[in-house]
Phi, psi and omega in degrees: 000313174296321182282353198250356151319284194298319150332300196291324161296312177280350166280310205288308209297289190331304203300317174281026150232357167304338194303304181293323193274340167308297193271346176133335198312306190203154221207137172255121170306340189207093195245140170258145184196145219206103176279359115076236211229354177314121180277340185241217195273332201259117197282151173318334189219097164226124170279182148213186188287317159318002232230315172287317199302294188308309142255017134330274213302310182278009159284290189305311195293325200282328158321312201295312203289318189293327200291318189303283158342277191327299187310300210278287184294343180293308194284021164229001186058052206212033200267284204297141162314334180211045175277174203220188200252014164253010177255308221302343178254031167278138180294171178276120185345290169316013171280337174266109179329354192241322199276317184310286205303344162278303168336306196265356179270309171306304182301344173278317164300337160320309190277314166316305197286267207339309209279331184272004181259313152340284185291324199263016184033070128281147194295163170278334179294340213282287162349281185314307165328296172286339176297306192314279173343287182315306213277332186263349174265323182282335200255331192267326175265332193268355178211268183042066175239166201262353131337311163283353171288284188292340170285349154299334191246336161286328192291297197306320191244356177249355151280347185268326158327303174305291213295321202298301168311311259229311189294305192299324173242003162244015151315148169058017177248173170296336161246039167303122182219170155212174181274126180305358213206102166259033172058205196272353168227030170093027204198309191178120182310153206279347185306325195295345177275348147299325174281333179298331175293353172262359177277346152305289166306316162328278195271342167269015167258319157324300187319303169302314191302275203286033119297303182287310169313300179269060160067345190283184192234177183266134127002288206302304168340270198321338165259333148296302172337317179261345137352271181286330149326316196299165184029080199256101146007282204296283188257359164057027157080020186261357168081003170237147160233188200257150182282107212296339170314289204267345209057020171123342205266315199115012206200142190231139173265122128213164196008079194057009187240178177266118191233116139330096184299120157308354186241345153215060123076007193078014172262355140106339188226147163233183188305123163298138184243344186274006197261339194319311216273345184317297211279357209026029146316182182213090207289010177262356167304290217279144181256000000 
């Protein structure tokens, strides 16, 4: 799940921001570039060296935070913004496979728009605006969960929080860059926080999806699970019994001494063997 997060970011995040660097948005002292499927002079992929790490990272965190989030609001019945109390147990959008690919397709359109609104000098309020417009409309139809809120909303002030760095200590370096527009706060214009808020959905439907493909659970799951484990007849869950060899004491009378059992080791207990199938264990596992 971390590596295909994380994969999925450092390839997807550069092509979409070659969009910005394509249209004039923000320009790299040193770009790497790759004319790729591009039909015209301005190539599909410019980068930096910094740029797949970065968002690889922020593919894995913002995954982790919706599977983590999900779990936590799933175990209160309190996950979608306007369930109701005969929804509350529906899975999350992102589990459909058409949905993760309109996400991430509406998020590509985002960025795309942004960088040709850009370029054709629409005001930056306008931009902020239509952005705005995009990231809450892309969030109301593709999630609108309260996971997908708050991680929309760490994504939205904490990428741009990152760039405010990032513009700032790789200056005069290879991988220095700024924005051509240095917004309303010396840096960058405020439209870029609205596209970050849609990189919430995007990637936490994604998130979802290969959570669910590989098998995984909910927080919540996984404690019902151990639930439903519970009060085992033979060990009352504590997963041991008295040793049938010894009865219970460690120790065997023959021919008048005392002999140490060999099959729990003199400790009187061994492995509940009726608790494997709960665990899904394989008691042929124990030599």
């Amino acid at each position: 799940f971390s590596l295909s997060q994380t994969t999925t970011g450092a390839l997807l995040g550069p092509l979409l921001d070659s969009y910005h660097s394509a249209f004039g948005v923000l320009q790299y002292d040193q770009p790497f570039m790759r004319q790729l499927w591009s039909p015209t002079d301005v190539p599909a992929l410019i980068t930096t060296w910094w740029v797949p790490p970065l968002f690889g990272l922020a593919g894995f965190i913002i995954g982790w935070l919706y599977i983590l989030l999900d779990g936590i609001f799933d175990k209160t019945n309190d996950m979608s913004l306007n369930a109701s109390a005969s929804d509350t147990k529906s899975p999350p959008l992102g589990y459909s496979p058409p949905v993760i690919l309109v996400g991430i397709a509406f998020f590509t359109f985002q960025y795309w728009l942004s960088g040709i609104l850009y370029s054709s000098g629409v005001d930056r309020e306008i931009i902020l605006f239509i952005m705005s417009i995009c990231a809450c409309f892309g969030f109301v139809s593709l999630d609108n969960t309260k996971s997908g809120l708050i991680t929309s909303i760490a994504t939205a002030f904490g990428g741009p929080l990152i760039e405010v760095g990032l513009i700032t200590t790789l200056a005069g370096t290879t991988g220095g860059y700024h924005y051509m527009d240095s917004g309303e706060i010396g840096f960058f214009p405020l439209w870029i926080i609205p596209v970050y808020f849609l990189g919430g959905p995007s990637n936490g439907n994604l998130a979802r999806g290969v959570w669910n493909a590989l098998g995984g659970s909910s927080i919540s799951n996984s404690d019902q699970i151990i639930k439903e484990r519970q009060n085992c007849t033979s060990c009352n869950d504590t997963r041991a019994v008295p040793c049938p060899n010894c009865d219970g004491v460690g120790y065997y009378m023959t021919y008048g001494r005392e002999v140490k059992c060999n099959c729990c080791k003199g400790r009187g207990l061994v492995i509940c063997r009726n608790c494997f199938d709960a665990y899904g264990e394989d008691p042929s596992d124990i030599d």
